[in-house]
C-alpha positions in Angstrom: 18.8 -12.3 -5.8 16.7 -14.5 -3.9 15.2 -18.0 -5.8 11.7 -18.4 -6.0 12.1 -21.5 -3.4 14.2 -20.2 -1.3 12.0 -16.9 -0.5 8.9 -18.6 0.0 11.3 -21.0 2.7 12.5 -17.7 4.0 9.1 -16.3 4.6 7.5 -19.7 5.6 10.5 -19.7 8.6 10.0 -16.2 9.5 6.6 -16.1 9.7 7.1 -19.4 12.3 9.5 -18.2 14.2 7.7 -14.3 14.7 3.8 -15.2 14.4 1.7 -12.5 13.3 3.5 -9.8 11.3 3.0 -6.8 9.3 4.2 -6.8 5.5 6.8 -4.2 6.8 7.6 -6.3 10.0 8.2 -9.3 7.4 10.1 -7.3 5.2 12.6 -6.2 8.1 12.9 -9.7 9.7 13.5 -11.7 6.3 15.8 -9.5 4.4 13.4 -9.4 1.5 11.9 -6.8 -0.6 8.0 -6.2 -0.6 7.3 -7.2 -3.6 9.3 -10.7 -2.9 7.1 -10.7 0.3 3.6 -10.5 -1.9 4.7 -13.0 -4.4 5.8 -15.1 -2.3 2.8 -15.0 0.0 0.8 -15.2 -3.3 2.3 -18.2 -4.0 2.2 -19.9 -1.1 -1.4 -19.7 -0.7 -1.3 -21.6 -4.3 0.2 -23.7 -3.2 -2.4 -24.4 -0.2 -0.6 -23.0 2.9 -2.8 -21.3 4.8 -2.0 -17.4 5.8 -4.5 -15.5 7.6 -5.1 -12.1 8.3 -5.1 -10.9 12.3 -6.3 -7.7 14.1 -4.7 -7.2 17.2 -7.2 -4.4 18.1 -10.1 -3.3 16.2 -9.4 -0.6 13.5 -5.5 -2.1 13.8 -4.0 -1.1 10.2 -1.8 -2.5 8.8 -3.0 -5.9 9.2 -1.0 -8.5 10.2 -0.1 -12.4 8.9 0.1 -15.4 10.4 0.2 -19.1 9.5 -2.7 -21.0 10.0 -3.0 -24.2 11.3 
């Protein structure tokens, strides 16, 4: 089981690495579960990092995360 700081490194260094990513595409690339990926994106943007939400097309669904800076 993953630590609370070490999933939201995980996440932070996959999202990096990958850009923009589905939850599923996160969830594949990190190793963690959903519900890690949600609380740990919850918590991130807590803690002030920006994550934004991007449509590659219009109508694209899922939507996808990225960073911002």
């Amino acid at each position: 089981m993953f630590q609370p700081k070490s999933v939201l490194e995980t996440i932070t260094k996959t999202m990096k690495a990958k850009g923009a990513m589905t939850v599923d595409g996160l969830v594949a690339a990190s190793g963690l579960t959903v519900h890690q990926v949600m609380q740990g994106m919850t918590l991130l943007r807590r803690d002030g990092v920006k994550i934004k939400a991007v449509r590659t097309s219009w109508g694209d669904s899922p939507c996808r995360w990225q960073l911002a800076n």
